[in-house]
MMTF fields as JSON, N, C-alpha, C and O atoms, coordinates in Angstrom:
{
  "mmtfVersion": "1.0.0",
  "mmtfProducer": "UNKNOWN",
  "numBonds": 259,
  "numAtoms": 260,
  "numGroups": 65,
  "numChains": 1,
  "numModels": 1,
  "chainsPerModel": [1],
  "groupsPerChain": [65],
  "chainIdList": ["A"],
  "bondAtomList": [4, 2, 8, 6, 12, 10, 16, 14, 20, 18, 24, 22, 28, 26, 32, 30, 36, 34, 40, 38, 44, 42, 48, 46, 52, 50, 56, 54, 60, 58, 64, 62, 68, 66, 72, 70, 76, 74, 80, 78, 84, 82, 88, 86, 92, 90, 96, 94, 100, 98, 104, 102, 108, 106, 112, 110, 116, 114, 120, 118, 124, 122, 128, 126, 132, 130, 136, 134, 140, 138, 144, 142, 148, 146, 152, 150, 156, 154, 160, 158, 164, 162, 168, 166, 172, 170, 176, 174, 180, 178, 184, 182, 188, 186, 192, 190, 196, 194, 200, 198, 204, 202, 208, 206, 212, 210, 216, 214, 220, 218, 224, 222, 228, 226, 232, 230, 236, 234, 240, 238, 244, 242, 248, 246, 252, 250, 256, 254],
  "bondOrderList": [1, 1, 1, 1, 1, 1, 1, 1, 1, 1, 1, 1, 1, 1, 1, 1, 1, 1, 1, 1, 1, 1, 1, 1, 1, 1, 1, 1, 1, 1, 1, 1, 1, 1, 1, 1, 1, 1, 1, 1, 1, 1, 1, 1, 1, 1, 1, 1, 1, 1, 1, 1, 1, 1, 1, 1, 1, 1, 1, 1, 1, 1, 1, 1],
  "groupList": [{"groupName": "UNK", "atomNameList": ["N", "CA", "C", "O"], "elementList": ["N", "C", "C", "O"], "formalChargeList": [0, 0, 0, 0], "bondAtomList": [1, 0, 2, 1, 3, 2], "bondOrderList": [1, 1, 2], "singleLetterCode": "X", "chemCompType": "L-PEPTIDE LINKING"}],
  "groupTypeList": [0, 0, 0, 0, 0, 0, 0, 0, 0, 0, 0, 0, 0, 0, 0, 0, 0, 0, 0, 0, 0, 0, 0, 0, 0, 0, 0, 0, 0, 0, 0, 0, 0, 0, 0, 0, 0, 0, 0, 0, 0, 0, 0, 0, 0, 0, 0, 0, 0, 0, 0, 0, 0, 0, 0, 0, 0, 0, 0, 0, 0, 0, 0, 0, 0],
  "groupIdList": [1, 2, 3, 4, 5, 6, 7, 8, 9, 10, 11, 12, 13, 14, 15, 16, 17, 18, 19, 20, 21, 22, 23, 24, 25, 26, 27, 28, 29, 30, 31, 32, 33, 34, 35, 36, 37, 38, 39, 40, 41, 42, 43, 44, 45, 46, 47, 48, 49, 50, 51, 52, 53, 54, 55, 56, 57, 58, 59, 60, 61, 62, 63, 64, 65],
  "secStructList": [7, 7, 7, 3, 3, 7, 7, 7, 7, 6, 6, 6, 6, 3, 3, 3, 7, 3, 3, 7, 7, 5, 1, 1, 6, 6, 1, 5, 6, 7, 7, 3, 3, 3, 3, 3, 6, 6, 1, 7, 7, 7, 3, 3, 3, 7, 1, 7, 1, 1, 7, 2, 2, 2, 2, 5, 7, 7, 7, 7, 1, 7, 7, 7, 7],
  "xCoordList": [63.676, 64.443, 64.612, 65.28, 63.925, 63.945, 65.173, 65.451, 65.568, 66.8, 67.821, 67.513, 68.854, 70.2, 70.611, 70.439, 71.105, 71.856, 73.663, 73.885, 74.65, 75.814, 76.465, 76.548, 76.977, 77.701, 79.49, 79.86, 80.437, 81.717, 82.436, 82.374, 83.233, 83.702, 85.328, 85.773, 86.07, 87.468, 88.403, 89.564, 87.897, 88.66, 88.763, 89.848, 88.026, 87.909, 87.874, 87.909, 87.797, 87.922, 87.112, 87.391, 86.076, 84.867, 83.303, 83.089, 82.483, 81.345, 80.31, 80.29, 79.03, 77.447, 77.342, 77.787, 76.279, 75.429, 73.753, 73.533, 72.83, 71.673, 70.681, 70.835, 69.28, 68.801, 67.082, 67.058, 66.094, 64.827, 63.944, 63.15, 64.462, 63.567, 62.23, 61.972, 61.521, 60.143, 60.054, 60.013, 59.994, 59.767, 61.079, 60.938, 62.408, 63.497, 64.828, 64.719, 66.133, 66.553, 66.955, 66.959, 67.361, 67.795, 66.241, 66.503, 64.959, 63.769, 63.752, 64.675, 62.317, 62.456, 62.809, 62.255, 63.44, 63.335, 64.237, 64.019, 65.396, 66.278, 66.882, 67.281, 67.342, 68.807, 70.186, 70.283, 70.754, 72.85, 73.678, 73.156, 74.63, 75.902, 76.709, 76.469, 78.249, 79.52, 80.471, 80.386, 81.544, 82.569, 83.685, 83.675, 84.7, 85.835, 86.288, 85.936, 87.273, 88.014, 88.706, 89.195, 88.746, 89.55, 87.941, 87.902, 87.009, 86.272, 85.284, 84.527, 85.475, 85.484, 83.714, 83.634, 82.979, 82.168, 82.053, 81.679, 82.096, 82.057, 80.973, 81.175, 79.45, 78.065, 77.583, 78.321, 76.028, 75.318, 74.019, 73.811, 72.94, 71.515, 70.446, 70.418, 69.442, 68.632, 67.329, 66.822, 66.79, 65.683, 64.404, 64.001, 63.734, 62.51, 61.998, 62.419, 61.221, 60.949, 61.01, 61.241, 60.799, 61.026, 61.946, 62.054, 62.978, 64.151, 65.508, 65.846, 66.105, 67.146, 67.945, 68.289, 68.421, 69.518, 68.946, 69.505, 67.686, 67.664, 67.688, 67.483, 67.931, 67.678, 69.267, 69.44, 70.435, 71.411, 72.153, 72.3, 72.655, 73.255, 74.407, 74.702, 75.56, 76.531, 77.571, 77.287, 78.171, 79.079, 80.243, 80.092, 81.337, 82.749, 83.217, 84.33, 82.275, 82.685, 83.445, 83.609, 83.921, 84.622, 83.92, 84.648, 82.835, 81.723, 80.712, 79.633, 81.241, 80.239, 80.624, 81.845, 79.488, 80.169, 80.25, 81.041],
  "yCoordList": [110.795, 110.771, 112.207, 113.006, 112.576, 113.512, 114.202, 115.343, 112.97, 113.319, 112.297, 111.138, 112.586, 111.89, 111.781, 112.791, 110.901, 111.545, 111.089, 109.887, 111.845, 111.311, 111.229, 112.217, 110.096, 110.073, 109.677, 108.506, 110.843, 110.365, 109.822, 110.166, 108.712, 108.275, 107.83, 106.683, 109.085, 109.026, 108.274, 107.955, 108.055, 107.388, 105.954, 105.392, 105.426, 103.807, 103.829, 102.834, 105.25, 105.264, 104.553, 103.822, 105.125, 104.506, 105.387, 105.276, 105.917, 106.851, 106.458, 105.881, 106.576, 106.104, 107.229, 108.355, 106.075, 107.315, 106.37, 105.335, 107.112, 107.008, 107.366, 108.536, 106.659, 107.181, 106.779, 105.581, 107.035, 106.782, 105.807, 104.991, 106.242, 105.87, 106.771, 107.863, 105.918, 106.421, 107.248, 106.764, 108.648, 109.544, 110.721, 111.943, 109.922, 110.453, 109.246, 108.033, 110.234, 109.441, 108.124, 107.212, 107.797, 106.747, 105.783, 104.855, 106.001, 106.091, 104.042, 103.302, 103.72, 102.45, 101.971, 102.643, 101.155, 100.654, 101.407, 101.423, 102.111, 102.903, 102.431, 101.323, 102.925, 102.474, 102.625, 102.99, 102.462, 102.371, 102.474, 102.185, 102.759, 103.065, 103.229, 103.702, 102.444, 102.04, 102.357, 101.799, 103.64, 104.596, 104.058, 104.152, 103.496, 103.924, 105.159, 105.81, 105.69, 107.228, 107.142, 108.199, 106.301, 106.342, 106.917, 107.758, 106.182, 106.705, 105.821, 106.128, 104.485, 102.956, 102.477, 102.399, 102.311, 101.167, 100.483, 99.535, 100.135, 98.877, 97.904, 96.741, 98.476, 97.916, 98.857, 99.84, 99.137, 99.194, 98.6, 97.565, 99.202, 98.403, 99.127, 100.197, 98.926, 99.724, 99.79, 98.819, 101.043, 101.183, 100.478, 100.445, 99.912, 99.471, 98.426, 98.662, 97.541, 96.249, 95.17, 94.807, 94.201, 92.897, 92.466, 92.79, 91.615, 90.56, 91.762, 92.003, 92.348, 93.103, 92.42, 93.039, 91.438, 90.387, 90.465, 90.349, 90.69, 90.726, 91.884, 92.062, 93.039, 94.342, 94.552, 95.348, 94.216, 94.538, 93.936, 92.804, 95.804, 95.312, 95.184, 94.928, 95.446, 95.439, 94.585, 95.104, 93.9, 94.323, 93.152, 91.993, 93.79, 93.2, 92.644, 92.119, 92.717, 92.038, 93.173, 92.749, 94.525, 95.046, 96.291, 96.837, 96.829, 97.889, 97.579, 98.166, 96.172, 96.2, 96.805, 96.939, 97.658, 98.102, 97.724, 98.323],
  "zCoordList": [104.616, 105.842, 106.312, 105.656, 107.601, 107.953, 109.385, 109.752, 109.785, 110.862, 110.833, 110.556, 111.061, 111.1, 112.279, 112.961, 112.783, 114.094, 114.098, 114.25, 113.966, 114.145, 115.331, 116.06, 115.645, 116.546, 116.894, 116.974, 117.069, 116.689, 117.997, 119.178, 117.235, 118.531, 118.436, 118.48, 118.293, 117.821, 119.02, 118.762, 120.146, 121.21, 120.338, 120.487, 119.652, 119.501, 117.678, 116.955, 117.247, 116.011, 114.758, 113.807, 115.254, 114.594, 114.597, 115.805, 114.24, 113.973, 113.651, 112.564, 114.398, 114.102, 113.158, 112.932, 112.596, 111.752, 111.697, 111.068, 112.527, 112.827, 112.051, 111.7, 111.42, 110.716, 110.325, 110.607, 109.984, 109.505, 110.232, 109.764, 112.284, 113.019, 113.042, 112.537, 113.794, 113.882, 114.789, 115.92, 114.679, 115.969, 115.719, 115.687, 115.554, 115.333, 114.662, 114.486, 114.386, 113.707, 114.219, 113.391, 115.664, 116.497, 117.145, 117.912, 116.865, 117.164, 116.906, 116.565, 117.247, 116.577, 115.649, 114.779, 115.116, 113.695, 112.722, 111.51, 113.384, 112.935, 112.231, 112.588, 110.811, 110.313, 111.011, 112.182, 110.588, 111.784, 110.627, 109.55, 110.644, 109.729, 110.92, 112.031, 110.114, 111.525, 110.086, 108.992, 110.597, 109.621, 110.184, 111.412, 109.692, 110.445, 110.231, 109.247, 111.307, 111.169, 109.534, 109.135, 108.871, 107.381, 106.259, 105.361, 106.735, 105.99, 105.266, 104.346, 105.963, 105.392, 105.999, 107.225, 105.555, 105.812, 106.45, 105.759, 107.52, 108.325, 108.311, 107.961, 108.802, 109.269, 108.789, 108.859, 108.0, 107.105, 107.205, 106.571, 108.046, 108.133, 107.81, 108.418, 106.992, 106.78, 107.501, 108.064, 107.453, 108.564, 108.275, 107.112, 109.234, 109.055, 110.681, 111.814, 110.375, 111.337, 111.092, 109.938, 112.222, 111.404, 111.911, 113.094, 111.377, 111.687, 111.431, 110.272, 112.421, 111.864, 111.225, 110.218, 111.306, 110.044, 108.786, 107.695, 109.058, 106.909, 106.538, 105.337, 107.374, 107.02, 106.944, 106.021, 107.468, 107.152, 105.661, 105.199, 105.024, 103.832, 103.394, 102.227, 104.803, 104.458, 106.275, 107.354, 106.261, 107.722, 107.493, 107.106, 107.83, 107.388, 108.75, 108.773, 110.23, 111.001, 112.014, 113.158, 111.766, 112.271, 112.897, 113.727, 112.747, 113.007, 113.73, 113.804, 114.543, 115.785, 116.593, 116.665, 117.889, 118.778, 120.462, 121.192]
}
C-alpha cells in the first residue's frame, strides 16, 4: 500500500481513511475505514473488486456516511 488518503470530518465526528486503490489511495477498488472522533471502528472494507459486501470486514451500522 502505497497511499492513504485521510479525511477528517469533526463537524459530524467521524474520519475516512482511504486506501489500496488503483492509481491512488481513493482510486478504484479502494479500501474505506469510518473512525469515530473517540477512536472507534465503525466500517472497515478491504480493497480490491468484485461484490463490495464481501469485501467488508467490519461495520456496526454507525460509519455510514
Amino acid at each position: 500500500m502505497d497511499d492513504v488518503k485521510l479525511v477528517f470530518k469533526p463537524r459530524i465526528g467521524k474520519n475516512e481513511v482511504y486506501f489500496g486503490g488503483l492509481g491512488e489511495a481513493d482510486g478504484p477498488g479502494h479500501g474505506h475505514a469510518v473512525v469515530d472522533e473517540n477512536g472507534n471502528l465503525r466500517h472497515l472494507r478491504d480493497a480490491g473488486f468484485g461484490d463490495r459486501k464481501d469485501l467488508i470486514i467490519f461495520d456496526d451500522g454507525k460509519g455510514k456516511m
